[in-house]
N, C-alpha and C positions, 0 to 999 in steps of 0.2 A: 093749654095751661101756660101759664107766664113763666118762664125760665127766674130759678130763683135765685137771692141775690149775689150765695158764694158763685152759680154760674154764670152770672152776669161779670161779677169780678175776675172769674177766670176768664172770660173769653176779651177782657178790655185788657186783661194781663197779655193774652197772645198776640191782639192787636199793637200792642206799644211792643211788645220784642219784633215785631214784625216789622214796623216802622222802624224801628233802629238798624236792625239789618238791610233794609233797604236804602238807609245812609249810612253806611257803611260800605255796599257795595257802589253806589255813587263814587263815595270819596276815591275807592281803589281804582273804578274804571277812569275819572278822572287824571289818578297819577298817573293810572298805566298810561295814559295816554300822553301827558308830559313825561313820563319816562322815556319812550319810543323818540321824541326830541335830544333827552340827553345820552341814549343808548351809544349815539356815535364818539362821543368824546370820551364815555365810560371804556368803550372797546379799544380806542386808539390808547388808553391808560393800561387798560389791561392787557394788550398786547404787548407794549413797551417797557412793562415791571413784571416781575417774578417770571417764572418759571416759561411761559412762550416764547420768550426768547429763544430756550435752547432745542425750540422745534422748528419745522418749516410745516404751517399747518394746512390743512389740503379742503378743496370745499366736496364732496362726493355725492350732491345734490343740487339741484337750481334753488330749492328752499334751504340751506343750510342758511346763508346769511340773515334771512328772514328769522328764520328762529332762532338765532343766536340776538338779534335785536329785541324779539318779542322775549325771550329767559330776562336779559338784562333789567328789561322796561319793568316786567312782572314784579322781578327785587325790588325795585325802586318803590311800585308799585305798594306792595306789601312793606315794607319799610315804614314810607307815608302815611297808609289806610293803620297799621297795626297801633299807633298811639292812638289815632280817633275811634276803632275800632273800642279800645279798652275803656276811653273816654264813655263813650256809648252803653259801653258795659255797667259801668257806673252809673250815669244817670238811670240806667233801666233798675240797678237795685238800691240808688240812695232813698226813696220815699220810704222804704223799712226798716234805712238808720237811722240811730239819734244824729243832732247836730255836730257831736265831736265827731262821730266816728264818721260821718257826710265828708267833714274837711281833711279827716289826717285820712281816709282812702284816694282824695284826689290828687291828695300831693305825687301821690305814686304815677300818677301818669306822664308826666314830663321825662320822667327818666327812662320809658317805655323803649324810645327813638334811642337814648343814650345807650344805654345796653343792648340793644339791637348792633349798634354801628360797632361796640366793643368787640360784641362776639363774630362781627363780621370781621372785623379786622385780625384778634386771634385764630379765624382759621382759614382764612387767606395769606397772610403772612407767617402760620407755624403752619397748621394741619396738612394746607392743600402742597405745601413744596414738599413735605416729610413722604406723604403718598405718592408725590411726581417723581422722588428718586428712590425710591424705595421701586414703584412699579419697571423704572426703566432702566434700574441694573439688574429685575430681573429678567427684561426683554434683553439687554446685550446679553446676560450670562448665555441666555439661550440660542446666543447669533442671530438672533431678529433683526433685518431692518425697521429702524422707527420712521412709520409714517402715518401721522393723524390725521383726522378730519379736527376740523375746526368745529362739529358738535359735538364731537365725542368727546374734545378738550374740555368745551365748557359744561357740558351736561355733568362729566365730570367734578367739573370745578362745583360748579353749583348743590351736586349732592352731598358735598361736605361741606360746602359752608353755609347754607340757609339751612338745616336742623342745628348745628351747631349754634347759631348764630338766633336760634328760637330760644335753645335752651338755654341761652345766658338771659333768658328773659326768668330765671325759675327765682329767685332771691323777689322778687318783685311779685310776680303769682303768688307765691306763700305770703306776706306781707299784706297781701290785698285780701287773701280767704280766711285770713288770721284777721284782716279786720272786720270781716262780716259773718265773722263766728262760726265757718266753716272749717275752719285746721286749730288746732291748736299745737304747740311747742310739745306736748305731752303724747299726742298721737304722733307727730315726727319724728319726735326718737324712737316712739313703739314702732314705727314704721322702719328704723333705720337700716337694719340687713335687709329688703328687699328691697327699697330705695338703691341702695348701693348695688344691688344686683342688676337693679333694671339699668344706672345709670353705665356700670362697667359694659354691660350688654352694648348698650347703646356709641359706646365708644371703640368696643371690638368692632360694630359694624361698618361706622363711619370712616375705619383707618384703616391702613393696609392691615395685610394678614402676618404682623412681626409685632414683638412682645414691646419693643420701645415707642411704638407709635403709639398702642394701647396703651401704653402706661401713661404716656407724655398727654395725650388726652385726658385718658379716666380720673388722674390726679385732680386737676380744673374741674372739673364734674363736682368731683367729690368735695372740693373745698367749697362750690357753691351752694351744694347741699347742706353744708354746716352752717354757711353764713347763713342761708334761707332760715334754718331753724335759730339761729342767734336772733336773727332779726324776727322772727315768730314768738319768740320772747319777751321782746323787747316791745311788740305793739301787745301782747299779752297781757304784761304787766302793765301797761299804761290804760288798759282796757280796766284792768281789775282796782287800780287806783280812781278812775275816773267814775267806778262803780261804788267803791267807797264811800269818797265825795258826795256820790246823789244820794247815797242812804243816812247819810251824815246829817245834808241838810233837811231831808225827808224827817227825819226824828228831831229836827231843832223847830222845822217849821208845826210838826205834831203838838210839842211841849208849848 
């Protein structure tokens, strides 16, 4: 028996998500692999600002350098792939939008890369030093000599600031599911004390285990939370005028 047409449609639907993630992974091994070129000058930066400075850090494997090149390249990596990534995303669901909502969902992607770099820089220059001395005056209180490995430094570094550095991507995800009529401004605020639980959660984990570091975090959390819903409004309404309009001209072109 012939496969019929909604399974036809569904299976050319898994075939097109299937090709976009397969360029998608392209693009990423790609970067990774021009990352791994800038990995050297990234690491001579990163050892010579903030916080390494006040270590003498130690290699305690023949592979440590290697994977400290290979973490670097990854960010890079992921940085690059994650604009085209969303790009991708978007062609896979604009054939189900009209024409307005096709244009103001693309705009969003340029700025993909820009809030990426934002939230990388807010938690490598606030989060990641507030943990480096928050952790290592609890190592003196305790008479520890400090002495690190140079992965454990950055594995460190890295797990506070690539989820940080995702979540400043969330003003922009709302904006893009609010235009394809997945969120609305109305379920965001119904949604808003567990939002706020998940995002405080997510901010005790990322930070040391002291109430100023949670706090100095969760605030930014939370204020991007709001703007996400300000701007969930704001494509809402433009949604609902632009809906207007079509039913306007639909009843002039009727008459």
């Amino acid at each position: 028996m012939a496969p019929s047409e909604q399974e036809m449609s569904l299976m050319e639907h898994l075939g097109e998500l299937r090709r976009r993630i397969i360029y998608v992974l392209i693009v990423f091994v790609l970067a990774l692999v021009g990352g791994l070129f800038a990995a050297g000058p990234v690491y001579d930066w990163l050892i010579r600002s903030g916080s390494a400075q006040a270590f003498q850090l130690n290699a305690f494997s023949f592979w440590d350098g290697i994977g400290i090149y290979m973490k670097i390249a990854m960010i890079i990596g992921i940085a690059v792939a994650l604009p085209f990534a969303c790009y991708q995303l978007w062609k896979f669901v604009s054939p189900g939008l009209r024409p307005q909502e096709r244009s103001a969902t693309l705009r969003y992607v340029p700025y993909v890369l820009l809030l990426f770099i934002v939230g990388t820089a807010f938690a490598y220059f606030i989060i990641f030093p507030m943990a480096i001395q928050f952790t290592s005056s609890v190592t003196k209180s305790m008479g520890l000599h400090e002495t690190y490995g140079i992965a454990q430094y950055f594995t460190f570094m890295f797990n506070i600031v690539l989820p940080v550095a995702l979540l400043f991507e969330l003003p922009l995800l709302i904006m893009f599911l609010t235009g394809i009529h997945v969120l609305t401004p109305m379920r965001l605020r119904k949604w808003r004390k567990i939002s706020y639980f998940l995002l405080v959660f997510v901010a005790v984990v990322i930070t040391p285990p002291d109430f100023i570091s949670d706090f100095l975090v969760a605030i930014p959390l939370l204020v991007l939370y709001e703007v996400s819903v300000y701007l969930s409004s704001v494509v809402y309404r433009r949604q609902l005028r632009a809906q207007e309009e079509r039913e306007a001209r639909m009843c002039v072109a009727h008459e």
